[in-house]
C-alpha positions in Angstrom: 328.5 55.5 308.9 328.7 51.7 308.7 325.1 50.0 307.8 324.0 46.5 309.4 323.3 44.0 306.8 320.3 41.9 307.2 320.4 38.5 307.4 317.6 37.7 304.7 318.4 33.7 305.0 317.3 34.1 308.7 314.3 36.4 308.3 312.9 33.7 305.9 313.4 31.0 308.1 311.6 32.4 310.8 308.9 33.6 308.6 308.0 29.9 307.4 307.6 29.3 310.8 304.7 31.3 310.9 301.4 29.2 310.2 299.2 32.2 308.4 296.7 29.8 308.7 296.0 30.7 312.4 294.5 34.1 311.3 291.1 33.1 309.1 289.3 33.2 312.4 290.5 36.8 313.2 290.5 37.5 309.3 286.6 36.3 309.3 285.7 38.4 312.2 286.9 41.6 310.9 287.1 41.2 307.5 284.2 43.8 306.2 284.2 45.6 309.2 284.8 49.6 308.9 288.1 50.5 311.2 289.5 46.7 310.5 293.2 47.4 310.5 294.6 48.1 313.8 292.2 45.1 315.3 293.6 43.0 312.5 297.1 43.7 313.2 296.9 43.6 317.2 295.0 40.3 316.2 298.1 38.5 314.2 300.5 40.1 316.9 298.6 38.3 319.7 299.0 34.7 317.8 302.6 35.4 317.0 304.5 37.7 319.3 305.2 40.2 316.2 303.5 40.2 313.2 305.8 38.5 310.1 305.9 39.2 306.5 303.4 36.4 305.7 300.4 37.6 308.4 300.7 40.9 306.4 300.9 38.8 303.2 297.9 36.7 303.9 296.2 40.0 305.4 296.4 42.3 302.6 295.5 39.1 300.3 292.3 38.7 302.5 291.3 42.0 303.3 292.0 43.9 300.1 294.0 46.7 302.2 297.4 47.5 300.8 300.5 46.3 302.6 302.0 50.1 302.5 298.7 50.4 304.5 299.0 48.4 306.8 303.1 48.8 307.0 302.4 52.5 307.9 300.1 51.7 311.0 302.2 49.1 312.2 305.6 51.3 312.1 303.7 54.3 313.4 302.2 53.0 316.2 304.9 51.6 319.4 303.2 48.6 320.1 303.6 46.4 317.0 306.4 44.6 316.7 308.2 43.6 313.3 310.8 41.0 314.8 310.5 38.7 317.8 310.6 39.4 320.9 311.6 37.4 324.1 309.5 35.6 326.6 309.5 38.2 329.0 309.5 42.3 328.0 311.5 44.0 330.4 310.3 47.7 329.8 312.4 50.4 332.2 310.7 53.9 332.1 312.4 57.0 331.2 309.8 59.5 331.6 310.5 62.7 333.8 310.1 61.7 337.2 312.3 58.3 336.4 314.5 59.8 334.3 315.4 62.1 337.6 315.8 59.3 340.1 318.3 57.5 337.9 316.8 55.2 335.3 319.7 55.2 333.3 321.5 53.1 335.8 318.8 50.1 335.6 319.1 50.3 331.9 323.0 50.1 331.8 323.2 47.4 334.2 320.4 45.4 332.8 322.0 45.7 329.2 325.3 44.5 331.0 323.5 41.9 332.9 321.4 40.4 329.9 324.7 41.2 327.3 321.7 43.0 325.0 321.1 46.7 323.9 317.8 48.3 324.2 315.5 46.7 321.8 317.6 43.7 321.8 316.5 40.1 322.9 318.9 37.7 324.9 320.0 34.9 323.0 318.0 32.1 324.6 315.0 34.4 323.4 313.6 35.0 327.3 313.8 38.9 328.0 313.5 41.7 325.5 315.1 44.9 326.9 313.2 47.8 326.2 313.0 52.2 327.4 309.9 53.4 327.5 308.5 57.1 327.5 306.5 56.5 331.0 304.9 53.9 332.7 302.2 55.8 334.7 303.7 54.8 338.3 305.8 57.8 338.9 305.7 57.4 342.4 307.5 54.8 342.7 310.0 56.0 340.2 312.3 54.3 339.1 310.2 51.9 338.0 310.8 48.3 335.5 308.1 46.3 334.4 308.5 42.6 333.4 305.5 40.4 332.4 303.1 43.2 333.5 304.4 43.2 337.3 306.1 46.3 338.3 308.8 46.9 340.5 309.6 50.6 341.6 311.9 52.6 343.7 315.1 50.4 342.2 318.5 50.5 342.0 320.4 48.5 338.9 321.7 45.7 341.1 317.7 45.3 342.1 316.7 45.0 339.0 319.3 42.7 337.6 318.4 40.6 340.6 314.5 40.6 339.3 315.8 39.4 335.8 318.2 37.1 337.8 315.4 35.6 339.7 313.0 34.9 336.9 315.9 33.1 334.5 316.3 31.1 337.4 312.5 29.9 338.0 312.2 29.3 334.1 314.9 27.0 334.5 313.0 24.7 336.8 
């Protein structure tokens, strides 16, 4: 089994990025507050798309609760992110009734289409491709969601057009 390496240089670079500063307001409205932690880290997420090394840094430093605290609700739970993510979250259900009309297909062609794996984010940092478990629309199965606007009852060439047409507005 081969192991990815990861590139420290650029994980430090984007950290610096991050002005920690931006989280006293959140940090001074839950700071002593009993159940503090998932509002704190759904907090920092919201100001920076994902929640870097230094908001945990400067949380744990603020808040007095341990960073293997707050690293085991942020890995357990699906919707924090530890890495960016792209403009625009393209999230294409697998859940039963999806799964059975074909998902797979808008997932391979949108991987092909955006030249990314699941989890991945395109280059120019606009879509992040991700499966999900279920979207709650199964009627309209198979169903995409990008930017909080569904589209259901899709075929892969549909949905690469979606993408397609939302690179292209961005543009202008």
């Amino acid at each position: 089994m081969r192991i990815e390496r990861i590139d420290v240089k650029q994980e430090i670079d984007e950290q610096a990025a991050a002005d920690v500063e931006l989280l006293n307001p959140l940090i001074e409205k839950y700071k002593n507050k009993k159940g503090n932690l998932i509002p704190l880290l759904q907090g920092a997420q919201d100001i920076f798309g994902y929640i870097p090394r230094v908001a945990f840094d400067k949380l744990a430093m603020e808040t007095g609760i341990p960073l293997s605290e707050m690293y085991g609700v942020a890995t357990f739970y699906a919707q924090f992110r530890l890495k960016p993510v792209g403009k625009h979250i393209v999230k294409v259900c697998h859940g039963t009734a999806c799964h059975v009309q074909n998902a797979k297909a808008i997932s391979t062609s949108l991987k092909e289409a955006l030249k990314i794996e699941d989890g991945g984010t395109t280059e120019d940092g606009l879509f992040t491709l991700e499966s999900v478990a279920c979207l709650g629309c199964c009627s309209l199965a198979p169903v995409m969601m990008v930017a909080g606007e569904t589209y259901g009852k899709l075929t892969g060439a549909q949905a690469v057009k979606i993408v397609r047409n939302i690179r292209t507005s961005e543009k202008k």
